[in-house]
NUTOR-598390 format. One record per residue (C-alpha): residue in three letters; y, x, z. Coordinates in steps of 0.25 Angstrom, whole numbers, plus 2048, in hexadecimal, padded with zeros to 3 digits. Each point is the difference from the previous one (the first is absolute). Layout:
# NUTOR-598390
alaYXZ ...
# end
This chain:
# NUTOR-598390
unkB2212E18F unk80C7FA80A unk7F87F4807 unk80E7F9806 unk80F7FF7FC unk8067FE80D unk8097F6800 unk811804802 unk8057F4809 unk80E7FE7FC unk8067FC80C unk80E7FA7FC unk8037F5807 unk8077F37F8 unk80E802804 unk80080E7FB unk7FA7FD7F3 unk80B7F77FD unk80A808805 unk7FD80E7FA unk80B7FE7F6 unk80180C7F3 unk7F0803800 unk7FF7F57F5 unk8048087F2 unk80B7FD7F6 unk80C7F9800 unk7F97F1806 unk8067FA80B unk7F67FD809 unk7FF7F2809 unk8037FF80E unk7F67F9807 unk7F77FC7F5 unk7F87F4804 unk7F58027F4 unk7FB8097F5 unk7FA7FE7F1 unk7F48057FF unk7F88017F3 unk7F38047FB unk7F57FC7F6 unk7F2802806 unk7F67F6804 unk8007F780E unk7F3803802 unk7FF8107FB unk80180B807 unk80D804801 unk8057F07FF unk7F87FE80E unk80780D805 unk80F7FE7FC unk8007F1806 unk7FB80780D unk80C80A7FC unk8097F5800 unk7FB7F980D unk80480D807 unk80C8017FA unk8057F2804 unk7FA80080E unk80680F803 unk80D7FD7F9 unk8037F2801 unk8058017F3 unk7F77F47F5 unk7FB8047F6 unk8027F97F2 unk7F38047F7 unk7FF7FE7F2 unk7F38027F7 unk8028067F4 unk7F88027F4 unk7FD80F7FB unk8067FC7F4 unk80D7F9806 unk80580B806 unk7FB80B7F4 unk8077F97F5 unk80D7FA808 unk80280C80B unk80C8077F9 unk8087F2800 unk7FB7FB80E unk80480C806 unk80F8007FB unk8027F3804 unk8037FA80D unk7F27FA7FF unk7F980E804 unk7F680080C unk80380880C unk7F48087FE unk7F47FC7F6 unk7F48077FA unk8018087F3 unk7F78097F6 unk80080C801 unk80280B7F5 unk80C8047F8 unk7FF7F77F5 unk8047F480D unk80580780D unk80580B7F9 unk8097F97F7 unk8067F580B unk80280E807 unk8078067F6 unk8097F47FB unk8067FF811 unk7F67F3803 unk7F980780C unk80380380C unk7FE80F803 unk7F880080D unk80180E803 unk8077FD80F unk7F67F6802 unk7F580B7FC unk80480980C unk8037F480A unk7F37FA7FF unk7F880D7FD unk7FB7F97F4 unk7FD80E7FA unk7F680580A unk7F67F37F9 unk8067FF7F4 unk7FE80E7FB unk7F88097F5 unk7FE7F87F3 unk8027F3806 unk80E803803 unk8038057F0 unk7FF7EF7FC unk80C7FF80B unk80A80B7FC unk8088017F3 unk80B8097FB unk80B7FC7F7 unk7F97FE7F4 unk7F67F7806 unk7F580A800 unk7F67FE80C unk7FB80D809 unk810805803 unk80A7FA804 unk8067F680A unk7F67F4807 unk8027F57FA unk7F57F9805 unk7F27FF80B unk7F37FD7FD unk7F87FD80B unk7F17FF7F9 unk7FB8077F5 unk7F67FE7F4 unk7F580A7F9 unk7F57FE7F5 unk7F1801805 unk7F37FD7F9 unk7F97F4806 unk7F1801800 unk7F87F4800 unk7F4807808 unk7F77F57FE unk8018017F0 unk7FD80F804 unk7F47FF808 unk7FA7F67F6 unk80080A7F5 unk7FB80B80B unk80E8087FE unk807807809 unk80F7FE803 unk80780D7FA unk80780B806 unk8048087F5 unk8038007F2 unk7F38027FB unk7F97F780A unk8097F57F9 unk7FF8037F3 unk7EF800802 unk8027F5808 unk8087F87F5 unk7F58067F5 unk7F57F8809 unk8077F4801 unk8038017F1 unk7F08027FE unk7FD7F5808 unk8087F77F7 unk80E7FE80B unk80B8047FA unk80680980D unk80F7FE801 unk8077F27FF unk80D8057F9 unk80D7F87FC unk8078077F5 unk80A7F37FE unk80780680C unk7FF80A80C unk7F2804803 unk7FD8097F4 unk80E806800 unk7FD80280F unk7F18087FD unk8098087F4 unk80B80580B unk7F580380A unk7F88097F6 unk80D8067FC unk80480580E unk7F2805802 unk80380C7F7 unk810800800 unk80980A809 unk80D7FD809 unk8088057F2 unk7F97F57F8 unk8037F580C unk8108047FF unk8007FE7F5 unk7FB7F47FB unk8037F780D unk80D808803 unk8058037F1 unk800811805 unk7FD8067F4 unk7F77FD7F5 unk7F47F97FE unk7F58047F9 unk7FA7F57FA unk7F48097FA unk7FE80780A unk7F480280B unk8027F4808 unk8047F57F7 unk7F68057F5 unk7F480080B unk8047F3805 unk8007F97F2 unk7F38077FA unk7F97FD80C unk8047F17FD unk7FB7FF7F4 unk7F4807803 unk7FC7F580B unk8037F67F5 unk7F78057F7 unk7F580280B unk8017F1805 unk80680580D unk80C7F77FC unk7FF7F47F7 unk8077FF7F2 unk8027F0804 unk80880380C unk80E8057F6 unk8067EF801 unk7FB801811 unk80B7FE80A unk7FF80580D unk7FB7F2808 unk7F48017F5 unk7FB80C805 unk8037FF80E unk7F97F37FD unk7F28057F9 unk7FF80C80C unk8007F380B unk7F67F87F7 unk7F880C800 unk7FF8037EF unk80580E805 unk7FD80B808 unk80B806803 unk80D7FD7FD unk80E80B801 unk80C7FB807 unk8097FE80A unk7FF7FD80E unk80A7F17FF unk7F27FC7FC unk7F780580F unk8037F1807 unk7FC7F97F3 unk7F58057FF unk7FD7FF80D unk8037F3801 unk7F97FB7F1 unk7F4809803 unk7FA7FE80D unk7F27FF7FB unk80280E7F8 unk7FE80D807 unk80A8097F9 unk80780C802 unk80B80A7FE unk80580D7FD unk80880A7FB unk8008057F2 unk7F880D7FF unk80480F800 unk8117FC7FF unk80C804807 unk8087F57FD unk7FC7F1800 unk8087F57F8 unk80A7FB80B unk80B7FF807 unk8077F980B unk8017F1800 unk80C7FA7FC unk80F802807 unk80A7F880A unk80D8017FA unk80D7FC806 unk80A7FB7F4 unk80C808801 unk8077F1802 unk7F97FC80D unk80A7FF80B unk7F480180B unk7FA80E7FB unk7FF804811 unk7F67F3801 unk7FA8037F2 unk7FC80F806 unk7FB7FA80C unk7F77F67FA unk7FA80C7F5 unk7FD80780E unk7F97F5806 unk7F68017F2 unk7FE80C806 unk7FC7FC80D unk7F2804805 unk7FE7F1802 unk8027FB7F1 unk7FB80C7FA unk7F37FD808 unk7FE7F27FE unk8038047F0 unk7F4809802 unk7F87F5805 unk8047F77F6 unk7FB80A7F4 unk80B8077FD unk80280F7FF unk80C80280A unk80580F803 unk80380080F unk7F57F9804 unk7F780480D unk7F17FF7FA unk7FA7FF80E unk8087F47FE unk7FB7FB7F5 unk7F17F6802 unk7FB8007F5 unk7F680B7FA unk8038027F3 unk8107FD7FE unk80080B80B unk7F78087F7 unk80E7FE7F4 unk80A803809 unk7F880E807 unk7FF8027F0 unk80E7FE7FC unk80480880C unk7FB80B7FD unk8057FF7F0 unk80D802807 unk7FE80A80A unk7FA8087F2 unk80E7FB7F8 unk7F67FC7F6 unk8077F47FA unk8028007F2 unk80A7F57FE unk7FC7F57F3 unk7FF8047F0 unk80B7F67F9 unk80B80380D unk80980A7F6 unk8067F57F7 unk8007F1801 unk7F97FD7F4 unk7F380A802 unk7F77F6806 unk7FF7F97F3 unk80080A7F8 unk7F5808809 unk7F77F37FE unk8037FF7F3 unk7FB80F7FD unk7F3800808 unk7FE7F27F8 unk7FF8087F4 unk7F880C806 unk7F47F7805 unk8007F67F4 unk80080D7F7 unk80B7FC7F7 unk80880E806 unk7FA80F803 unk80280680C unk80D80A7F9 unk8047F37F9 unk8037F980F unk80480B805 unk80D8027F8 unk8017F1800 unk80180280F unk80A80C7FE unk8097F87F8 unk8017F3807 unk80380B80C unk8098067FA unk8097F57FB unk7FF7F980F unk80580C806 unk80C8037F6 unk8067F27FF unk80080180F unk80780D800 unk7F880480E unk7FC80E7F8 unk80180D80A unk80880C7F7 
# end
């Protein structure tokens, strides 16, 4: 497992940033001695990554003598408006963006991003950005993440864990599970003891999230093409997609997952694992400071899922530079400094998951513990990327499938090709289907 990152200082000094005229793409003039740049993004003040990007931009300022205009964004702002902003003179010089191809990969393909690859090789971004996290930032002309140009940088990433509370565990005299079969007894003696084991939400991502981890624990590399990158046929009936539905249902039916939890949102079961209804609770790792912070008095825990080669996740989400910004030189700079060993350490610090950080560096026990762990999901290429990423209406209808598989109004075939056909239409009416 790669303990370090090291940092790859990018020693450019102001004047040369403005004056490297050309490495900005398209046919944008770019503003001599720009004064200020627009920045954009929709995550919290107080998060993780909000904490390290305002220390991002503090660099920036202070290195370049350029302000920096900030603008907070909701997630939804810029999901529901980014095609219109970005073809107006309105765009920012550089803001965060979702990854996939249903978002980055069809601003790529309609000419709204920049294409980053002569900032890739200045910077070096590619020797951190690399293996499955660099799939979310590279796009060919379809749209279709994984080829491609670079259209955009992440600079932290995201996976799905299984949270333990160990103090529920020791109560009941149970031991945190290492295998499958260690957590399947383990849910059968919760279930004995009157606990119901899993706090699920089928309203929206954490049982689609459990469905897809299931599915990559049996599907190959031809399965994973694809479905995520539309290679070939899926097979809907086949061993991956079968096993992961079956054993859904057959955990409904043992008590391992509650019937009640079909009309549950995500907040409601992230909120019945910290009020300690639950023992353990599957999902991703945007919820670590949380729970750090809303459970102090708990002693819980974290792993893995077991016996997989892929875990649900993928890199966080991208810097983009709008193929309108005429300050695409400062934009690039500013991306870099996200990368800087600096803020990706005091991201660390702060509870998030960044992918260059130093652990050495990081003082606190167990977010060092989530980043050694996603570390080495990397160094193995094990990211297996989200379920409802192929069309831009399969989150819903994934929810709305498994809703009907745990309240038992559907069969595990019945789903299935439910699932197929939802798939199916997405992908045709987006035309993104490899011949």
């Amino acid at each position: 497992m790669k303990a370090t990152r090291k940092f790859i200082a990018a020693a450019l000094a102001v004047t040369t940033m403005i004056g490297m005229a050309g490495c900005g793409s398209g046919d944008t003039a770019q503003e001599e001695n720009p004064t200020s740049i627009k920045i954009w993004h929709y995550e919290e003040d107080n998060g993780a990554q909000g904490k390290a990007w305002a220390k991002a931009m503090e660099i920036f300022e202070k290195e370049t003598g350029v302000k920096v205009e900030f603008e907070k964004k909701s997630f939804e702002q810029i999901r529901q408006n980014a095609s219109q902003i970005l073809n107006s003179d309105e765009a920012p010089d550089v803001m965060e963006y979702n990854k996939g191809n249903a978002t980055a990969g069809l601003l790529a393909s309609q000419g709204l991003l920049s294409n980053l690859n002569d900032y890739v090789s200045q910077y070096k971004w590619d020797e951190k950005v690399s293996g499955s996290l660099a799939d979310t930032g590279k796009y060919n002309e379809q749209g279709i993440m994984g080829s491609g140009d670079w259209y955009g940088i992440t600079n932290y990433g995201e996976d799905i864990v299984m949270y333990y509370n160990k103090d529920m565990f020791d109560k009941y005299g149970i031991e945190i599970p290492t295998t499958m079969s260690e957590l399947e007894d383990a849910m059968q003696k919760f279930v004995d003891a009157g606990v119901t084991p899993l706090s699920e939400g089928v309203a929206e991502y954490p049982l689609q999230h459990l469905w897809w981890q299931l599915v990559l624990q049996k599907a190959n590399d031809k399965f994973l093409k694809a479905y995520e990158m539309y290679d070939g046929d899926v097979d809907w009936q086949g061993e991956a997609t079968t096993y992961a539905t079956k054993t859904i249902k057959d955990w409904v039916d043992k008590g391992y997952i509650s019937k009640d939890s079909t009309g549950l949102k995500a907040e409601d079961a992230g909120q019945n694992f910290i009020k300690g209804s639950y023992p353990m609770f599957f999902s991703g790792t945007w919820w670590f400071g949380r729970f750090q912070s809303d459970m102090p008095d708990t002693n819980w825990t974290f792993s893995l899922f077991p016996e997989t080669k892929k875990v649900v996740g993928s890199s966080g989400n991208i810097w983009v530079i709008p193929e309108n910004s005429k300050r695409k030189d400062l934009a690039a700079k500013f991306i870099d400094i996200t990368l800087s060993e600096e803020v990706q350490n005091l991201m660390g610090n702060s509870g998030g998951l960044p992918i260059a950080a130093d652990p050495d560096k990081i003082t606190d026990e167990k977010t060092k513990e989530l980043i050694t762990s996603f570390n080495g999901v990397l160094k193995d290429d094990a990211l297996g990327f989200y379920p409802d990423w192929p069309t831009s209406t399969f989150y819903d209808e994934l929810n709305a499938s498994l809703q009907e598989l745990v309240n038992g109004t559907s069969d595990v075939k019945t789903v299935l090709n439910q699932m197929k056909d939802n798939y199916d239409k997405g992908v045709e009416a987006a035309g993104v289907k490899q011949q």
